[in-house]
N, C-alpha and C positions, 0 to 999 in steps of 0.2 A: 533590482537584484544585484547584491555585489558579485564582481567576477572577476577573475585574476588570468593575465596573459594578454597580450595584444596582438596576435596573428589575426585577424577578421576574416578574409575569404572575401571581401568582397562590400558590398552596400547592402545596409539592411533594407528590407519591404517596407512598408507601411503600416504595419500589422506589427512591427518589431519582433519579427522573427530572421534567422540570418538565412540566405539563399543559399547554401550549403550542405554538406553531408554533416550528422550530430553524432556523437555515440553517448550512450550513458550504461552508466552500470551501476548495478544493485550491488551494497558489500556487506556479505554477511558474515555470519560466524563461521561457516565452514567453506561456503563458495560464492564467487563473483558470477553473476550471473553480467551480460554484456547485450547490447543492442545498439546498432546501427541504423539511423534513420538516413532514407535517401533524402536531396531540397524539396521534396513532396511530402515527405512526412511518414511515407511508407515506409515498413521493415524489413531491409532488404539482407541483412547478415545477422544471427545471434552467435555467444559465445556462452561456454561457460568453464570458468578456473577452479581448480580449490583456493580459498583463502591462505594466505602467511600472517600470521600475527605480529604485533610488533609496528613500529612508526616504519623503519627501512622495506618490511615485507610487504605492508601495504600499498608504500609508495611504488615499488616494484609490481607487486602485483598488479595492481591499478595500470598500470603503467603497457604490461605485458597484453592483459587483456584488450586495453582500447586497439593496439595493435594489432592482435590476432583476429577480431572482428572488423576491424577495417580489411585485413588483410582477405579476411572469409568473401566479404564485400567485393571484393575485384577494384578497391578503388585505394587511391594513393595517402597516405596520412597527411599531407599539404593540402588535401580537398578537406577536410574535417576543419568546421569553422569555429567547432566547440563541444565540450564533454561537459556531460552533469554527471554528480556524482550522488545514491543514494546511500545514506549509513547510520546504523545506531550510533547510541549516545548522545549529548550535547552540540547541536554544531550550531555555529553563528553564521549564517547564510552570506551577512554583506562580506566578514573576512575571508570566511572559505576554511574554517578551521574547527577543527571536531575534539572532544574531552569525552571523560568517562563510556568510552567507548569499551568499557572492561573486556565484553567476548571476544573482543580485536588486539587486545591488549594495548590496546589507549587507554592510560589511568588519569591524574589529574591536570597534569599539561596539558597547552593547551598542541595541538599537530595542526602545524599549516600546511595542511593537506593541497588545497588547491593551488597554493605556490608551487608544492613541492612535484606534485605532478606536470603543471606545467612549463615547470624547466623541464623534466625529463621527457618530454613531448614536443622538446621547440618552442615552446611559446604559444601553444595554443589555449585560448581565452578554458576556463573551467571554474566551472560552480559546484558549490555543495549543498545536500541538503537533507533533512532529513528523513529516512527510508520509509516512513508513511505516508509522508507528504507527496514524495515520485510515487509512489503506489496510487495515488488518488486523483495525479495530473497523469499518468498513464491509463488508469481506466477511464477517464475519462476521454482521451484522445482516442482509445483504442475501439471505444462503442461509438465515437460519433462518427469515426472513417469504415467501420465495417458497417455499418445502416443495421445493425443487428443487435438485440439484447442480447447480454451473457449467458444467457440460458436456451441460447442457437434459434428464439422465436426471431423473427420477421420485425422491420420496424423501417422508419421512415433514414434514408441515407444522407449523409451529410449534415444531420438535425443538431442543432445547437445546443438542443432539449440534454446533452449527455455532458454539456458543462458545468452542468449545476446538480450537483452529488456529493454524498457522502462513502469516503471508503470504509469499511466497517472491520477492523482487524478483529478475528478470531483467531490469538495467538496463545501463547503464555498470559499475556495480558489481554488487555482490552482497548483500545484505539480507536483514536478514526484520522483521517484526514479529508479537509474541508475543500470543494471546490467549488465556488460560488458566479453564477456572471464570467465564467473562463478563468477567473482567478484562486490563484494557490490563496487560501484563509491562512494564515501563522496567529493571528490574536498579538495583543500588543506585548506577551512575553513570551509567545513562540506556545503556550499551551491549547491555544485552541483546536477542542477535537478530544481532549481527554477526558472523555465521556466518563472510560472506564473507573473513575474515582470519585462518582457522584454519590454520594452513602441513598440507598432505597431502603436499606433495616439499619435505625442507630440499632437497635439488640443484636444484629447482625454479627457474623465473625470478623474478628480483628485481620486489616489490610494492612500489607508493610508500610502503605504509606501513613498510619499512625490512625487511620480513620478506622470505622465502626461498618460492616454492612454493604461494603463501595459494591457498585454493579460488578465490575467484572470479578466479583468472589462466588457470581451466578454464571455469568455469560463469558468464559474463556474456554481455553486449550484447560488451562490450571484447575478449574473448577468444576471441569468433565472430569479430568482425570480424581480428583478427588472424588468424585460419587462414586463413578464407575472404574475404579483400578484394571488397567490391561490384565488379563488373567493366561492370557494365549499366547505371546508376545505380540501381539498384532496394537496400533494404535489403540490406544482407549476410546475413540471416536468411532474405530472401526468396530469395535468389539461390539460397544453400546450400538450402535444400530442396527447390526449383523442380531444381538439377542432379541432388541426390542421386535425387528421385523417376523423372530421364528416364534411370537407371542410372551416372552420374559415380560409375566408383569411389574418387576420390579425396572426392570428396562425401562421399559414405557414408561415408568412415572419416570423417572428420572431423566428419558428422553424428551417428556415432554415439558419438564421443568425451567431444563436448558433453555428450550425452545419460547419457551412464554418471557425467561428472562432476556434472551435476544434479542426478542420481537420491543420490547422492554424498551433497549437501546435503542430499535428502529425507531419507533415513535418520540423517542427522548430526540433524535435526531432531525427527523420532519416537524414537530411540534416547534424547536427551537430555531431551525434554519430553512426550513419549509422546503427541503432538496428535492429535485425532482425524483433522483435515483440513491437507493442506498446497495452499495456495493457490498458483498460477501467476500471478504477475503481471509487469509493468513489459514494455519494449518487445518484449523478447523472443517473449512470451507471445501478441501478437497474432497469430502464427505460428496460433494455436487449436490446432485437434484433432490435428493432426497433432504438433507439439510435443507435446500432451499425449501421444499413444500411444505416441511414440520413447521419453519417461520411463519411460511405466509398462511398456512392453520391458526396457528396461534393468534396472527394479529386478526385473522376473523374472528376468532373464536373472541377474542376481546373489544371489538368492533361491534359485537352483538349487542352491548350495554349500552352504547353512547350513540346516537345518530351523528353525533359531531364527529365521531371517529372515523363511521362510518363514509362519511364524504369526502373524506380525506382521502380515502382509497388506499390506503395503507399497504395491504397486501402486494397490492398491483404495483409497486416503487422498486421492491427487491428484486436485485440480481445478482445472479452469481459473477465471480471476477473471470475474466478473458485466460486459459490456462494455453492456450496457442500460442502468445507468445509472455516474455518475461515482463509481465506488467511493469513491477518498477522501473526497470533498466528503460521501458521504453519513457515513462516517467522523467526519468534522467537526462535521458537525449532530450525530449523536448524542452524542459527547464533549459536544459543546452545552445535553445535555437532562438528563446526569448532575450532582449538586450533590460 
């Protein structure tokens, strides 16, 4: 993984991971979510900023936040042996630099991000990368150190079993990122994971990406709200559940539509990568438990045709994403702690 800055903190382990305190942070369109990992791995400070748009805002904001969550932390910015950074757009991981970052206001330049923070940090080592990918090396890290599934059931602690997953973005779009064997998956052009544009109907509606039918014009934020328009000002996710639960049989079909094209992805994703875990995340997902069991309906309820489906256990893989603390950001610090 490239990384930019040469303060270390110290000799790395074995494990190539650095003996130090990490922070990383989520940067979105309107706020930096921040996390501070202690040399154990634990989350001992979060933060969170509004966003500044612009190359200089971010550099600044970036900048301010790693600080205030060290500072939350009780511990010195000299003990920080490294920042990861998670963010839309373009980024090339080995330079550390991010483009069409449009909602941040990065257009087609490229921003060397990871330089420019750490100079403004002393020289502390920083990586970038992209905000799906810390989302899926954070749920992962964050289920195998709480011995817990996402959905607060009991499980075995310390189990390896939470390294090998899929994060499942229910966002605007459609995503995942891959975590296979402990390792972050990027695919040889940085695409792997982008389920969301696998055509399932060529007769299907037209995708921006130029294609016919692509999954997630079933399975997003974007494609709820297309069925189900907010009517109350509340979420369109919230709306459609809130009707489908007080019997809307138009709800319901359309709740359960969503939910069969999800489950859709889930299997698109254990069939192709054989994950142990598919992770529920992105806006959608706030929905909690109830989203989660309309899935894991659906993939029984499709599991009924196929004994080969069936074995798979399909149902039994999904979880919801850890809302305790700021997945990505912790995502980020870890990538942070890796050489």
């Amino acid at each position: 993984m490239g990384k930019v800055g040469k303060r270390q903190g110290g000799a790395r382990s074995g494990t190539g991971r650095a003996p130090g305190y990490t922070v990383g942070l989520d940067i979105g369109g309107t706020k930096i979510l921040g996390a501070l990992l202690d040399p154990a791995g634990e989350v001992v400070a979060t933060v969170r900023r509004s966003t500044v748009h612009g190359a200089d805002g971010l550099v600044d904001g970036a900048a301010r936040a790693v600080r205030d969550v060290v500072e939350s932390g009780g511990v010195e910015l000299a003990a920080v042996v490294g920042v990861g950074l998670g963010i839309p757009g373009i980024v090339d991981h080995v330079s550390g630099t991010v483009k069409h970052a449009v909602n941040l206001g990065v257009h087609d330049d490229e921003l060397p991000l990871a330089e420019l923070l750490s100079a403004e940090l002393g020289g502390v080592a920083v990586v970038v990368e992209n905000d799906l990918n810390v989302a899926a090396v954070g749920a992962a890290h964050v289920l195998e150190r709480s011995g817990s599934t996402a959905d607060g059931q009991g499980g075995a602690g310390g189990s390896a079993e939470h390294e090998d997953l899929a994060f499942l973005a229910l966002g605007t779009g459609l995503a995942s990122g891959l975590v296979l064997d402990g390792k972050l998956r990027r695919g040889a052009s940085g695409a792997a994971g982008e389920i969301g544009h696998i055509p399932v109907d060529p007769l299907g509606p037209e995708c921006p990406c130029g294609q016919r039918g692509c999954l997630e014009r079933y399975a997003s934020g974007k494609a709820l709200e297309a069925a189900w328009p907010s009517r109350h000002g509340k979420p369109a996710p919230v709306e459609l559940f809130e009707a489908a639960r007080a019997g809307d049989e138009e709800a319901i079909a359309v709740k359960d539509r969503f939910a069969a094209a999800t489950a859709s992805a889930v299997r698109l994703l254990v069939l192709t990568a054989d994950v142990r875990h598919v992770v529920l995340g992105g806006g959608v997902a706030l929905l909690g438990t109830e989203l989660l069991d309309a899935v894991q309906d659906a993939l029984r309820e499709q599991a009924k045709v196929s004994s080969f489906l069936g074995s798979l256990k399909l149902a039994e893989r999904v979880r919801l994403a850890p809302t305790h603390v700021p997945v990505a950001a912790v995502g980020a610090a870890v990538l942070g702690r890796r050489s």
